[in-house]
N, C-alpha and C positions, 0 to 999 in steps of 0.2 A: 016524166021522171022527176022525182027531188032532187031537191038541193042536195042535200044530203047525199043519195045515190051518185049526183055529179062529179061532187068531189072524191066520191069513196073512189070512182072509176076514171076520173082525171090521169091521164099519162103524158108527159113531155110527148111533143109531137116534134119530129126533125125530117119525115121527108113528108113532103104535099104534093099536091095535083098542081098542073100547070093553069088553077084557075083561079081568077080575083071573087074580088070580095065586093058587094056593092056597097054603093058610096055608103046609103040607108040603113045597110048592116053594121058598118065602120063607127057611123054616126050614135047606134045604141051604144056601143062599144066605150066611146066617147060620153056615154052621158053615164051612165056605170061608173066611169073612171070618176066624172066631177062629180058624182052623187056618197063619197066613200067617205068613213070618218074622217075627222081631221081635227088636230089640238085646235081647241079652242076655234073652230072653222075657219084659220086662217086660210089656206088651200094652198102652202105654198109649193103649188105644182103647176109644172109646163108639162105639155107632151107633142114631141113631133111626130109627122107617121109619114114614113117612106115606102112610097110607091115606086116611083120612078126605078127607072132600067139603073140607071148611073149612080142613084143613091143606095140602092140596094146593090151594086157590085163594090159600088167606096165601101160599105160594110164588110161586105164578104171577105175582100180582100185586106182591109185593116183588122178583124177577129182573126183572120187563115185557122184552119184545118176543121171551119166548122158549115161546110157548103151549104145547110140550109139557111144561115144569114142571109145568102145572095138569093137562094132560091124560094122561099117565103114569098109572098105575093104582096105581104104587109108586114112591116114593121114599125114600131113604138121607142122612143127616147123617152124613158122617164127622166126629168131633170127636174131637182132642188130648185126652187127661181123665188131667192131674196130681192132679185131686180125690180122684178114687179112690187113686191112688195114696199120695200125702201124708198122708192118712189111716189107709192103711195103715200108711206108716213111722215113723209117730204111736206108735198102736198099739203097735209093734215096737220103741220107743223106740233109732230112729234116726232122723237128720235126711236129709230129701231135698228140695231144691232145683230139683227140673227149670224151675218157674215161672222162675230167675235165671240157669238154663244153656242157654246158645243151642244147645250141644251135644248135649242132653237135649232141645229142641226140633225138632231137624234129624233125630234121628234117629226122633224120636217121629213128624215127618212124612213120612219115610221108611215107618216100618212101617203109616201109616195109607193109603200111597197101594198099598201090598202089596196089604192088607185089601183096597181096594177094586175092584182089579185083579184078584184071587180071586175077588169078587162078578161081576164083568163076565165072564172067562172062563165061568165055571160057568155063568151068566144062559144066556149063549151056547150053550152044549151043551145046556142047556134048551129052545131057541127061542126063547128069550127074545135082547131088543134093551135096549141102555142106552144111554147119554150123559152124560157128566160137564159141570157145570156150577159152573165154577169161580168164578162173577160173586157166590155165594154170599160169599166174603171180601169184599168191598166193601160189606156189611151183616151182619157180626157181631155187634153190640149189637142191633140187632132181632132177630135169630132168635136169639139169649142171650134175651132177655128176655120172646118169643112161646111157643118150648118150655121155658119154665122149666129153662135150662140155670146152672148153681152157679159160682161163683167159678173157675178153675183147669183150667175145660173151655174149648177153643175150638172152633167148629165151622168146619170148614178145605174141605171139599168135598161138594155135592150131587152125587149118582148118580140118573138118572130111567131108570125098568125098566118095559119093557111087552111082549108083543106084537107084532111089528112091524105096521104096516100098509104101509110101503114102507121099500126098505133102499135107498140111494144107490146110484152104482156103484163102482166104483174111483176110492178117493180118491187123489191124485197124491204123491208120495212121493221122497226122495231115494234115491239108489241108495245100496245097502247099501256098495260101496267108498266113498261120500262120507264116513259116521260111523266106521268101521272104522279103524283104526288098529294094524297090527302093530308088537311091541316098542316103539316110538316114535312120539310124535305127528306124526304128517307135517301140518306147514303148508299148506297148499294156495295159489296162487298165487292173483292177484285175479280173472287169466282162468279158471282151473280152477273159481275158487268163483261167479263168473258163471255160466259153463258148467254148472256141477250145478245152477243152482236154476230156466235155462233148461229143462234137462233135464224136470226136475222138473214144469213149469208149462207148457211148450212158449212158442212168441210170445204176447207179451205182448196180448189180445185186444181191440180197441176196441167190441166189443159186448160190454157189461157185463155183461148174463145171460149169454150163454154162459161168461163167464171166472167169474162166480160159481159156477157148476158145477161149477168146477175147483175155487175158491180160495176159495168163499162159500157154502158149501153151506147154512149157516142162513138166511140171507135166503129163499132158495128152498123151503126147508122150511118157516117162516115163513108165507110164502105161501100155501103150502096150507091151515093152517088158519086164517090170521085175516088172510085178502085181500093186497092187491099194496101195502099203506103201505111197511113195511119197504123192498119190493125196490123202491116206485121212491124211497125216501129216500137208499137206498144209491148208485142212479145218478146222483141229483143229486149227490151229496157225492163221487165221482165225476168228476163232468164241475168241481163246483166248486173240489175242492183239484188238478186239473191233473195227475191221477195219470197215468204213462205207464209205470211199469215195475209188475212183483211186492213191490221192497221199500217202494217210497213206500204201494203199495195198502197192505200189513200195518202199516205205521210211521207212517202219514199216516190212514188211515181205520179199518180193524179194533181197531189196541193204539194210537191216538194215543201218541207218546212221551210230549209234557207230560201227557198225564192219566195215565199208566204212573207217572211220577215222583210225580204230585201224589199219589196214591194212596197213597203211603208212611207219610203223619205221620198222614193215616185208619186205616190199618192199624195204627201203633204205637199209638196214643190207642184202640183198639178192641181189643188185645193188656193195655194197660195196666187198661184199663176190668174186664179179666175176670182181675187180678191176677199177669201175667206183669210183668215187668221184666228186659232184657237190657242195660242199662247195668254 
């Protein structure tokens, strides 16, 4: 199969088989990751991989309501790590700053989300199934402080790698002329950008499961392993904030705006806490 075809057929994976992964397999996985662009080839990346019974349920249970965290056979910390580097320019008796450059940061998160994008393809051509789970950043200082992670490292993104045991179907997706843009950005009008996200999502569906299928696929995944709480919390909440379209459902229930914004001065004071400063 291509690469190409990989990706085209790539699906979040959330429930797996109860089998590991060999060390051999883990190790490609790993050399993918260090092999990915990087500004100017600094690498400034770390990666932990949690195997262990206890590491993989401290996860489970610090993400909650997402059971394949724990059930994942292998998971990945991608983390930022100016440590190592600093150290080096120590060493080398020069001074490096990335802790104080946002630009040093941007682009650091850049080559970490490479790294892990390498790990997912290759997983992929393996038979292997992943899932990023991003909910990792809204507890920073805990997983700094649980893997004995150092001053100047952030840990920015969970990857959960297993087996599949079921793979979704066709996740619904904008058409490719909607992102594409020749020579100039073409503005898209209000109907146009209505129109593609209708496209995208078809009618807006009053039976909740079925539109989670489309739009909600963790609830549903969810489900499967640890009962119907989730998916019928989701209905209620639901029927209670009076959702009728695609973007109140994403803006109103999935990324609440105010908890999106609130989330901000957590993430600085949790940035600050492990020695960055972008003031």
């Amino acid at each position: 199969m291509s690469v190409y075809d990989l990706m085209i057929k790539r699906r979040s994976v959330r429930v797996y088989k109860d089998q590991g992964i060999q060390q051999d397999l883990i190790d490609k996985l790993l050399d993918a990751a260090n092999n990915c662009p990087s500004g100017g080839n600094i690498q400034p990346l770390s990666i932990i991989t949690i195997q262990s019974t206890e590491g993989r349920e401290y996860l489970g249970k610090m993400i909650g309501s997402q059971p394949w965290v724990k059930n994942a056979p292998l998971s990945m910390i991608f983390c930022i790590d100016f440590n190592r580097i600093k150290k080096w320019a120590t060493i080398s008796n020069v001074d490096f700053q990335g802790e104080n450059a946002l630009s040093h940061f941007l682009i650091a998160y850049a080559d970490l989300m490479c790294a892990a994008q390498n790990v997912t393809m290759t997983a992929e051509s393996f038979g292997l199934g992943s899932v990023y789970v991003g909910s990792i950043q809204g507890i920073i200082d805990e997983i700094r402080d649980h893997f004995s992670i150092p001053k100047l490292v952030l840990p920015m993104m969970l990857l959960c790698i297993g087996y599949p045991e079921s793979i979704p179907n066709t996740i619904p997706k904008l058409e490719r002329k909607v992102i594409t843009h020749k020579e100039k950005y073409n503005n898209l009008t209000n109907l146009e950008i209505e129109q593609a996200y209708n496209d995208k999502y078809g009618i807006f569906d009053e039976d909740p499961e079925q539109y989670f299928l489309k739009a909600y696929i963790e609830v549903i995944e969810s489900s499967k392993q640890q009962g119907d709480r989730w998916l019928k919390l989701a209905k209620k909440r639901v029927k209670r904030l009076n959702i009728k379209n695609h973007a109140q459902f994403l803006f109103k229930l999935r990324y609440p705006t105010e908890a999106m914004v609130s989330m901000n001065q957590d993430l600085i004071k949790s940035f600050k806490n492990a020695g960055f400063n972008f003031n």
